[in-house]
C-alpha positions as a printed Julia matrix, in Angstrom:
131×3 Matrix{Float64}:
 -52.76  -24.52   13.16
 -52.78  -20.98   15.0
 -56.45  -20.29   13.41
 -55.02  -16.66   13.01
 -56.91  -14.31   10.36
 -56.87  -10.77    9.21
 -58.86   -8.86    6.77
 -55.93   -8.19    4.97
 -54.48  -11.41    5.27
 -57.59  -13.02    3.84
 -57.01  -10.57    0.72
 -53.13  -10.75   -0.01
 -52.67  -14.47    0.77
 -54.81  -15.71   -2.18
 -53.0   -12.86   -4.49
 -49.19  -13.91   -3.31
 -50.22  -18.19   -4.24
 -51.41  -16.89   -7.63
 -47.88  -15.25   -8.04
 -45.91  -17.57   -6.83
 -47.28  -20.36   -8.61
 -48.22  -18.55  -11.96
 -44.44  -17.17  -11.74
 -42.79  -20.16  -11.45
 -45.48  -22.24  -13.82
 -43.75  -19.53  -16.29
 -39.99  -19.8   -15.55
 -40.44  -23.64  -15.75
 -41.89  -23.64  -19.2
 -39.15  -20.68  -20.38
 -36.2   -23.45  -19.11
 -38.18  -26.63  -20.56
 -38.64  -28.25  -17.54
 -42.57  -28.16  -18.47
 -42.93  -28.81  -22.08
 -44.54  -30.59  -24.43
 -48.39  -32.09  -23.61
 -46.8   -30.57  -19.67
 -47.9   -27.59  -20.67
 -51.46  -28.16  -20.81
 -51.75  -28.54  -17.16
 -49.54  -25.39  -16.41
 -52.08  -23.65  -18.64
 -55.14  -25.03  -17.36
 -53.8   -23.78  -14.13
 -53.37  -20.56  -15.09
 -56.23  -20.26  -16.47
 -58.34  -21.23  -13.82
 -56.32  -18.65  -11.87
 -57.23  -16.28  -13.82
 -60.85  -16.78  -14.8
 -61.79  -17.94  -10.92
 -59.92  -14.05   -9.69
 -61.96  -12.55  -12.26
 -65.48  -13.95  -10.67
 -64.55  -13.0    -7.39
 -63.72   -9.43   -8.14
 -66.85   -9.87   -9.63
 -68.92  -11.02   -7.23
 -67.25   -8.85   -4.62
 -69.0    -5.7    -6.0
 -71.99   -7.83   -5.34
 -71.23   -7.71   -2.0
 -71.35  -11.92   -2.67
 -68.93  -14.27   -1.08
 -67.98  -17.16   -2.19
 -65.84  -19.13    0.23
 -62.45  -21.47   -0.59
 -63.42  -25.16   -0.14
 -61.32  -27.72    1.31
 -60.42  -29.24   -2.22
 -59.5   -25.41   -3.42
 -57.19  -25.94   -0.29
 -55.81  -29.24   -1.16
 -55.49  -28.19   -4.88
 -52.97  -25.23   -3.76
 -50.86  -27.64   -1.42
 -50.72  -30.53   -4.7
 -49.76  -27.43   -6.62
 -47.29  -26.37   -3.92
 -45.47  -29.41   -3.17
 -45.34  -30.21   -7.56
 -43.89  -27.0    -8.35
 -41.36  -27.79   -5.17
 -40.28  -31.5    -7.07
 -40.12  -29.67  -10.28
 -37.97  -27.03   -9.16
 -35.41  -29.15   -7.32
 -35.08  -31.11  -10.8
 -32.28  -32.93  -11.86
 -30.48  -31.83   -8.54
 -33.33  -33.18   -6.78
 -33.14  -36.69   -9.65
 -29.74  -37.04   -8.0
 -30.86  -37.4    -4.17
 -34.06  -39.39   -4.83
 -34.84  -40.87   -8.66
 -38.06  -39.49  -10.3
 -38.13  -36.26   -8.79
 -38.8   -34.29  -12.13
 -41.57  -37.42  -13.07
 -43.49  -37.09   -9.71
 -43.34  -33.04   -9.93
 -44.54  -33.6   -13.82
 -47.47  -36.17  -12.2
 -48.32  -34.1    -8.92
 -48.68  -31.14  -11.83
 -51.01  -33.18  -13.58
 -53.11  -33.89  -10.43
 -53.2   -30.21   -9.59
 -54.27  -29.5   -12.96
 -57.53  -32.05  -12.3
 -58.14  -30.37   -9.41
 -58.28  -27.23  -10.67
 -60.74  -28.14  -13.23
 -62.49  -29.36  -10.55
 -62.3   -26.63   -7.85
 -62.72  -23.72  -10.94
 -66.43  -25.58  -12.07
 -67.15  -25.34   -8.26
 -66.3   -21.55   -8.02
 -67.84  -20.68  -11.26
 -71.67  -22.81  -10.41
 -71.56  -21.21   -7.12
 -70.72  -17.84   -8.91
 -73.71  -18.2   -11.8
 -76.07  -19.08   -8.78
 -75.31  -15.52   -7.6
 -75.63  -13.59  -11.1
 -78.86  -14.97  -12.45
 -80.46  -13.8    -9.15
């Protein structure tokens, strides 16, 4: 909206959505709110996290960009607005029904898009290291 940017903006706000959602992928899974075949998308999503931070550290001391698409965009607002359903929980089953179910499904379509979004990253990463 304001189009602001910093330098160090562009460097912590990629660092705090990898904490925030890898911190509360982990308290949801420790309370059993995420369980069972659930847990597969939490840890494809960290995962991808991790693996995608790693090539860009990487290809930083390459002096090598690699830009966030749209989709990586979209794929942290799905992941946003899941862990938000999944968090309000049975509270939030009492105000509107299926809370928890839509959280568990919005999870699941983060988790597609990260598959997604990570392959992206990690082709336009190998382009960069065979060279």
């Amino acid at each position: 909206m304001w189009k602001q940017t910093s330098t160090i903006g562009r460097m912590l706000d990629p660092i705090a959505d990898k904490l925030l959602v890898s911190a509360i992928l982990l308290l949801l899974a420790a309370d059993g709110t995420i369980a069972g075949w659930t847990l597969w998308a939490a840890i494809i999503i960290l995962c991808r996290e991790i693996l995608v931070s790693g090539l860009r550290e990487y290809l930083a001391e390459l002096k090598v960009s690699v830009p966030v698409s749209r989709l990586a965009k979209w794929k942290t607002t799905a992941q946003m607005i899941a862990l938000a359903f999944l968090l309000a929980g049975p509270a939030g089953d009492k105000i509107m029904p299926y809370v928890t179910e839509t959280g568990i499904v919005l999870l699941w379509v983060s988790a597609l898009l990260t598959l997604y979004t990570g392959w992206d990253y990690f082709k336009a990463g190998l382009k960069h290291v065979m060279d």
